[in-house]
C-alpha atoms as an extended CHARMM CRD file, in Angstrom:
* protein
*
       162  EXT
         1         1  UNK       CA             -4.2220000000       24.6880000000        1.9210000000  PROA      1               0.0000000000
         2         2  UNK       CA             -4.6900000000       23.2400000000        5.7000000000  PROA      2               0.0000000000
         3         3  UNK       CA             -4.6600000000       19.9000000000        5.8950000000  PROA      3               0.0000000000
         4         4  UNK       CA             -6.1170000000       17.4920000000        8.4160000000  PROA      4               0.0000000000
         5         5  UNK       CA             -3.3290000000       16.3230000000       11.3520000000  PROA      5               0.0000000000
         6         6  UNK       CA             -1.9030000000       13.0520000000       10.6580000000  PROA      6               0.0000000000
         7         7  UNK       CA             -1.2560000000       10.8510000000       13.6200000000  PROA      7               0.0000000000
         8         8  UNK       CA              2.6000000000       10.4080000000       13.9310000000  PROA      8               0.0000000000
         9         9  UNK       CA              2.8230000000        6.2930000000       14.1220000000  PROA      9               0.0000000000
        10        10  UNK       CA              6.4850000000        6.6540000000       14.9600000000  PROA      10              0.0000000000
        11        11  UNK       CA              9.9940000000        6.3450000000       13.1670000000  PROA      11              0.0000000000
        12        12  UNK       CA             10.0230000000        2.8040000000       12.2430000000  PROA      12              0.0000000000
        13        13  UNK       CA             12.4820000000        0.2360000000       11.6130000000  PROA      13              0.0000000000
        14        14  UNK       CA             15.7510000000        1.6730000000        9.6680000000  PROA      14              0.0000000000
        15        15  UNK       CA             15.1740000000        0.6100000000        5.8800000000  PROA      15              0.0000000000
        16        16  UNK       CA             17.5100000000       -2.3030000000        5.5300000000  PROA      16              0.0000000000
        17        17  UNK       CA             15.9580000000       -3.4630000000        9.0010000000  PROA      17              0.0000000000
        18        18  UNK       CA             12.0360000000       -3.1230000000        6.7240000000  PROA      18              0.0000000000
        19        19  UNK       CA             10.4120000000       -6.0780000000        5.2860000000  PROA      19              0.0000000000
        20        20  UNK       CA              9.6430000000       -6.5350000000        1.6330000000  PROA      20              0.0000000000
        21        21  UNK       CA              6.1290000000       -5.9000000000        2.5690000000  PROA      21              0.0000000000
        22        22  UNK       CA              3.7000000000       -4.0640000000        0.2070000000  PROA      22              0.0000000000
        23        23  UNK       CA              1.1650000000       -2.7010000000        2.4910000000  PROA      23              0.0000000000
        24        24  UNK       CA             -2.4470000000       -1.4280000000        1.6980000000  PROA      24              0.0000000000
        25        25  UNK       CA             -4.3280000000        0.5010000000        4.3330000000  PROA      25              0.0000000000
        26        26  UNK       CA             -8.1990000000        1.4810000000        3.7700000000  PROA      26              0.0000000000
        27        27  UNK       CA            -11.3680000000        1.0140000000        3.8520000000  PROA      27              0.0000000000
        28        28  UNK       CA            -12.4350000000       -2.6740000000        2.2020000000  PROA      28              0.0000000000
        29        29  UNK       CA            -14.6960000000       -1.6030000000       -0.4480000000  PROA      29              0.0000000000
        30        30  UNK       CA            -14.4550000000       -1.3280000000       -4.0840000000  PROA      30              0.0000000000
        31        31  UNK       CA            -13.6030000000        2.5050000000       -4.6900000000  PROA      31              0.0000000000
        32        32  UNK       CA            -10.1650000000        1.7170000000       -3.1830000000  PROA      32              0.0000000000
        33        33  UNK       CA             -9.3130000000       -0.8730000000       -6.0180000000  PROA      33              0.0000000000
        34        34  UNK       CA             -7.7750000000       -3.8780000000       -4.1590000000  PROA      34              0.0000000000
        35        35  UNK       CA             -8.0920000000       -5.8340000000       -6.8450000000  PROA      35              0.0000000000
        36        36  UNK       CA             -5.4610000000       -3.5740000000       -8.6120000000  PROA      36              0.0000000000
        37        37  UNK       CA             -3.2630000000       -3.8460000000       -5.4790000000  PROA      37              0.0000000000
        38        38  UNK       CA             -3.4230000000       -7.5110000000       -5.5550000000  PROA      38              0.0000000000
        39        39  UNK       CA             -2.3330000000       -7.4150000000       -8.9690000000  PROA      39              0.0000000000
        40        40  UNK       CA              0.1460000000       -5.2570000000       -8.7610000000  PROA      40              0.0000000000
        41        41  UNK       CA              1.7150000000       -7.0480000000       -5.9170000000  PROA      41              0.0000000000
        42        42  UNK       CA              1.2840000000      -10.2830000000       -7.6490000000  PROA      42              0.0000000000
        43        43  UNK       CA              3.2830000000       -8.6860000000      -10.3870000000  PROA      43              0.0000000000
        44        44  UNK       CA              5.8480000000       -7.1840000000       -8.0830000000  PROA      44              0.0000000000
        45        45  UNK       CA              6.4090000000      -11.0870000000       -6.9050000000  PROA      45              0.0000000000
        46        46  UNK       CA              6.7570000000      -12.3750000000      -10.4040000000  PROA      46              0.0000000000
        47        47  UNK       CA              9.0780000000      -10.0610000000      -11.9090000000  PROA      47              0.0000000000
        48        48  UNK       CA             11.9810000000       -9.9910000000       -9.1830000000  PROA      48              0.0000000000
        49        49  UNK       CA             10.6680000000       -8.9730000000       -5.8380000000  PROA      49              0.0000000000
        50        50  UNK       CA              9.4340000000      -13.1140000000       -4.8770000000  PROA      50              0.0000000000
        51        51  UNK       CA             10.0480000000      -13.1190000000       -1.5090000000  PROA      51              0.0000000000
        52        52  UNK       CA              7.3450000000       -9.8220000000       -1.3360000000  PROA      52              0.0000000000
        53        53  UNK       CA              4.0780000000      -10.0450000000        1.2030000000  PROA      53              0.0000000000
        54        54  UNK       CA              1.1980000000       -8.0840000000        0.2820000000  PROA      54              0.0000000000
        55        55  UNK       CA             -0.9250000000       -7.0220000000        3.7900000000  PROA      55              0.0000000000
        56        56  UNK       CA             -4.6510000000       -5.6220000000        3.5070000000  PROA      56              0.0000000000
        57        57  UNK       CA             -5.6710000000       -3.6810000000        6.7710000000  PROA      57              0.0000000000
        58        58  UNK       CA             -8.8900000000       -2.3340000000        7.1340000000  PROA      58              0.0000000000
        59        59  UNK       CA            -12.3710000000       -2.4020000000        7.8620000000  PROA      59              0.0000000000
        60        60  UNK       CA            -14.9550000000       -4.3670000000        5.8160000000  PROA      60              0.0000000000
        61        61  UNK       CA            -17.3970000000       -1.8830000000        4.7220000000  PROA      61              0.0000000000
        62        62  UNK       CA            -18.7790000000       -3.9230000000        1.5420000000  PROA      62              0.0000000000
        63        63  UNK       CA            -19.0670000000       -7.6490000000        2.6040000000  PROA      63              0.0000000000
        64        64  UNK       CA            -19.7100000000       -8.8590000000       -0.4900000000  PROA      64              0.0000000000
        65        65  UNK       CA            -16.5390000000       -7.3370000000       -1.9250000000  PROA      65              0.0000000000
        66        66  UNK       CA            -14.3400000000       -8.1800000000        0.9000000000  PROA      66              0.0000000000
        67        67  UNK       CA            -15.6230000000      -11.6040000000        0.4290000000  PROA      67              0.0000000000
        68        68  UNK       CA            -14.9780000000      -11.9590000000       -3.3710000000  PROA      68              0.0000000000
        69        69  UNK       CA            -11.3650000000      -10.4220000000       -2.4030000000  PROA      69              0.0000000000
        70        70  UNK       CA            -10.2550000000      -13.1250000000        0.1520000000  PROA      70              0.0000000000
        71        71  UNK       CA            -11.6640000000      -16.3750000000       -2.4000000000  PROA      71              0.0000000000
        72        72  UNK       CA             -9.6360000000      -14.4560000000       -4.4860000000  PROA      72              0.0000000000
        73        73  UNK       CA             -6.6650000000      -14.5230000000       -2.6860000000  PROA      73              0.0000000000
        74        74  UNK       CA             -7.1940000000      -17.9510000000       -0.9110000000  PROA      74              0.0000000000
        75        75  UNK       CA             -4.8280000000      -19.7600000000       -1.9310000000  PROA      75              0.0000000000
        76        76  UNK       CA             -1.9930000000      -17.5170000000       -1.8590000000  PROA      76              0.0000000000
        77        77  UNK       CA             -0.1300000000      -17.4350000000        1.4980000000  PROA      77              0.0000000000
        78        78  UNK       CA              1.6320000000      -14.4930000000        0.2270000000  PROA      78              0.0000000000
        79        79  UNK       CA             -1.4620000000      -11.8150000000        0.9280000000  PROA      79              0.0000000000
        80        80  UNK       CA             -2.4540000000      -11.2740000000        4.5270000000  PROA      80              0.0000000000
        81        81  UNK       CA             -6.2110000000       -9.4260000000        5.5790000000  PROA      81              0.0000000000
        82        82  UNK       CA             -5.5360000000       -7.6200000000        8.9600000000  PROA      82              0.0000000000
        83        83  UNK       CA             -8.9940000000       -6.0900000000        9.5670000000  PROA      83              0.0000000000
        84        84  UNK       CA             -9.6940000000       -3.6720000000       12.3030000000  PROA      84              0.0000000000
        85        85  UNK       CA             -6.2820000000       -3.2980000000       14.1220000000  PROA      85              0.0000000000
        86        86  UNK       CA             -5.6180000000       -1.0300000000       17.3380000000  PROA      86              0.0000000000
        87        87  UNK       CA             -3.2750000000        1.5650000000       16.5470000000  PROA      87              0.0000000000
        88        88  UNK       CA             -0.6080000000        0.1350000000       18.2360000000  PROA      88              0.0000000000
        89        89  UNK       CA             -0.5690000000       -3.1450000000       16.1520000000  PROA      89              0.0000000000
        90        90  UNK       CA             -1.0000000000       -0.7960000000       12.7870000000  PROA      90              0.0000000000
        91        91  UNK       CA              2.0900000000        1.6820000000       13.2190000000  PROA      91              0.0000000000
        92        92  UNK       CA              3.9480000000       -1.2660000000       13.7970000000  PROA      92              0.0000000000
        93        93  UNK       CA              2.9790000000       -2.7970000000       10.8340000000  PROA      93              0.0000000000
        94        94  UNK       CA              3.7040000000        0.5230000000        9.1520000000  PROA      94              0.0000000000
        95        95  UNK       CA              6.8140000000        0.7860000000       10.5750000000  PROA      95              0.0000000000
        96        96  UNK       CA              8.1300000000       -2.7680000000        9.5980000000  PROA      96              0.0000000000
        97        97  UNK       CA              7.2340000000       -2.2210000000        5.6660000000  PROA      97              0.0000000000
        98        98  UNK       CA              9.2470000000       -1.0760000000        3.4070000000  PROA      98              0.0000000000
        99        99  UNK       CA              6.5470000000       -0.0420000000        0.6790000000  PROA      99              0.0000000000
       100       100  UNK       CA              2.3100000000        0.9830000000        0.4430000000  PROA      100             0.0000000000
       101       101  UNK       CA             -0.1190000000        0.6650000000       -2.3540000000  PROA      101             0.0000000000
       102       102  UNK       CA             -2.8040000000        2.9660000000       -2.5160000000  PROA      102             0.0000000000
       103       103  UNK       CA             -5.3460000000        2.4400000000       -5.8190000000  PROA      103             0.0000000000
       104       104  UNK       CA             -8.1700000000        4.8540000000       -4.8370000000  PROA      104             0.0000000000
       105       105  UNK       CA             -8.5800000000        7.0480000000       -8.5730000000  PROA      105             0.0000000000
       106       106  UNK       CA             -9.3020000000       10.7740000000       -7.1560000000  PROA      106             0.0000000000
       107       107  UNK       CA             -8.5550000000       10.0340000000       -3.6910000000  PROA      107             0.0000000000
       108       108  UNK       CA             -9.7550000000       13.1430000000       -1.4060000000  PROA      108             0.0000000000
       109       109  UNK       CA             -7.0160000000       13.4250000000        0.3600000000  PROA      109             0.0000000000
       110       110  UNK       CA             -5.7210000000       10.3130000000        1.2990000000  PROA      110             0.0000000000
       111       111  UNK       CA             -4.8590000000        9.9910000000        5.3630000000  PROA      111             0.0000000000
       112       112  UNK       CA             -3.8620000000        6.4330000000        4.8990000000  PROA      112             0.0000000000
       113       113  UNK       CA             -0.7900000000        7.7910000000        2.7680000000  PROA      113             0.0000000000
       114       114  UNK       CA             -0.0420000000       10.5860000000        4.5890000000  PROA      114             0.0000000000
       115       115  UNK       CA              0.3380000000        8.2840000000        8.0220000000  PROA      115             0.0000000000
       116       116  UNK       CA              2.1620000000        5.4730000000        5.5030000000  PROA      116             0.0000000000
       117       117  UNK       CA              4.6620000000        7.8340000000        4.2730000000  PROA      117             0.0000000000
       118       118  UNK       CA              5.5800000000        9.6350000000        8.1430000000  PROA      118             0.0000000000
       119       119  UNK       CA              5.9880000000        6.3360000000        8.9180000000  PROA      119             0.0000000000
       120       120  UNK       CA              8.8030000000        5.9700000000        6.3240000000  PROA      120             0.0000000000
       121       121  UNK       CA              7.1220000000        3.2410000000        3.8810000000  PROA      121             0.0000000000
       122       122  UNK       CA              7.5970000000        4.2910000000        0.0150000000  PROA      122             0.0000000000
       123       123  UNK       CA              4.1200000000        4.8990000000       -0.8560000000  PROA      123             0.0000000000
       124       124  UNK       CA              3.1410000000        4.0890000000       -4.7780000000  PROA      124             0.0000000000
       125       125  UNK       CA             -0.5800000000        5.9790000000       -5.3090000000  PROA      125             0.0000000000
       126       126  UNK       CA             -2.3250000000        6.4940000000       -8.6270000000  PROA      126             0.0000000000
       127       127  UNK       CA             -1.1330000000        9.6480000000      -10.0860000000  PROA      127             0.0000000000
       128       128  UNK       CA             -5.2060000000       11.4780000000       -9.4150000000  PROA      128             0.0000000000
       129       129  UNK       CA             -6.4440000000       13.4530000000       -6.5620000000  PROA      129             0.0000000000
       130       130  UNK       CA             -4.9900000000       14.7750000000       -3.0270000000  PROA      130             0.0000000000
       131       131  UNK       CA             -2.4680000000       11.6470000000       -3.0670000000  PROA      131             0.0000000000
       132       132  UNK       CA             -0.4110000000       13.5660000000       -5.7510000000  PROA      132             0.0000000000
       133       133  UNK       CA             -0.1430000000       16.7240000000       -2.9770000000  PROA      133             0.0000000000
       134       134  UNK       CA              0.4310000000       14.4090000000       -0.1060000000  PROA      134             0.0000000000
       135       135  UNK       CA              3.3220000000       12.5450000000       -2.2780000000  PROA      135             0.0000000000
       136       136  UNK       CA              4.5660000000       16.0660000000       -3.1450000000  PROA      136             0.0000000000
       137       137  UNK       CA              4.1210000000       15.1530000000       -6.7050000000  PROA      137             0.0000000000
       138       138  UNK       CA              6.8160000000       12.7160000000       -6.1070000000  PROA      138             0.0000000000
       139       139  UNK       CA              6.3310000000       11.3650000000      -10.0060000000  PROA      139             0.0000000000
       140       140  UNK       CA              8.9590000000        8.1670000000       -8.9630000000  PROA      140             0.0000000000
       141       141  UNK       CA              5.8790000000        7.2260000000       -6.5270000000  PROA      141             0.0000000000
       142       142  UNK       CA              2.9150000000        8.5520000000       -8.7060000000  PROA      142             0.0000000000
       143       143  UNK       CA              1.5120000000        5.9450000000      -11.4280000000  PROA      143             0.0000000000
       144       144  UNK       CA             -1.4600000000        5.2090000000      -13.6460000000  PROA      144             0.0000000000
       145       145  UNK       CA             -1.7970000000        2.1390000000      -14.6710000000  PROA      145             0.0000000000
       146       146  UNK       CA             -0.5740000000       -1.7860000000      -12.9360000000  PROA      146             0.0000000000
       147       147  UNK       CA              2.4820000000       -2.0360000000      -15.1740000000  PROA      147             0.0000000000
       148       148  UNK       CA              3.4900000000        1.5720000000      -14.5870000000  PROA      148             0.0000000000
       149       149  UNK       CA              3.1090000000        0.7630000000      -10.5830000000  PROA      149             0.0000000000
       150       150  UNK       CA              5.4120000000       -2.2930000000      -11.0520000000  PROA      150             0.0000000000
       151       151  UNK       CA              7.8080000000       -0.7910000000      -12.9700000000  PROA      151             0.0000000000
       152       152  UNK       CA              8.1210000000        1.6450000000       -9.9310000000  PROA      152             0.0000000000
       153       153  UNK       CA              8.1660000000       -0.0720000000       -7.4730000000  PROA      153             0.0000000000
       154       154  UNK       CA             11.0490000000       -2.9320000000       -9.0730000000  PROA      154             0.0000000000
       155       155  UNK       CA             12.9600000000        0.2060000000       -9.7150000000  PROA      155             0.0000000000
       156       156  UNK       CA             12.9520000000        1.3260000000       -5.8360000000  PROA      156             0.0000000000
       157       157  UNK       CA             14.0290000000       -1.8620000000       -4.9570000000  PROA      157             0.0000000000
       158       158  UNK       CA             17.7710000000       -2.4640000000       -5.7580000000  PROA      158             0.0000000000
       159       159  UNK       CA             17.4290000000       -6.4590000000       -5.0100000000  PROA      159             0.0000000000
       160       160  UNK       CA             14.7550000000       -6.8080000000       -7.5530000000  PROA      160             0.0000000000
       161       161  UNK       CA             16.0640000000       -7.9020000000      -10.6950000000  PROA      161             0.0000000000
       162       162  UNK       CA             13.5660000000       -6.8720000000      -13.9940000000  PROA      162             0.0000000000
């Protein structure tokens, strides 16, 4: 199969250098499931991994979704929205994290985890679609359902305790 290029956003930080960021990059709008990537990262948080910062980057395509999203997530200074970053500013962000969450069920491809993984994050997606090719089948980084991605993700950690 020939796949689309995937911009190179550089090496990034050396892992112990990464952040115990859980990043999301996508489109804002309900077929990419943030409210299952809030979850899971709120999840993450509670069962070992505290000191974890979720990041949304993107572009609002739904309003009204985006919206419901950030009163959801008001209040808790742990998720950050980024919304239509240069390039620059988002392979640095990529390049500082040390993990992705991608929710999307049947993803087409999924460019967002292709550039998230060159860029050396560990990239949990849901175990459908062209993210399972992209991962390589990986089934450590593969899950289906919010406890299986927490489990996953706490067990690629080493400082989280269960």
């Amino acid at each position: 199969m020939i796949y689309p290029p995937v911009i190179d956003p550089g090496p990034g930080m050396p892992w112990p250098e990464r952040e115990n960021v859980l990043l999301c990059v996508g489109r804002f709008h309900p077929s990419k499931r943030l409210e299952t990537v809030i979850a899971i990262a709120k999840a993450v948080r509670a069962r070992g991994m505290a000191d974890a910062r979720l990041l949304l980057v993107g572009s609002s395509v739904d309003a009204a979704y985006t919206a419901s999203l950030k009163t959801l997530t008001a209040h808790d200074a742990w998720v950050e929205w980024h919304e239509d970053l240069d390039r620059a500013t988002l392979n640095a962000l990529m390049g500082r994290a040390r993990f992705a969450v991608q929710a999307m069920v049947d993803e087409h491809f999924g460019m967002a985890t292709a550039e998230l993984a060159r860029a050396g994050c560990l990239v949990f997606a849901h175990d459908s679609g062209g993210t399972r090719e992209v991962l390589d089948d990986a089934p450590a980084l593969l899950w289906r359902t919010e406890a299986d991605a927490v489990e996953r993700i706490l067990a690629a950690d080493p400082g989280a305790a269960s």
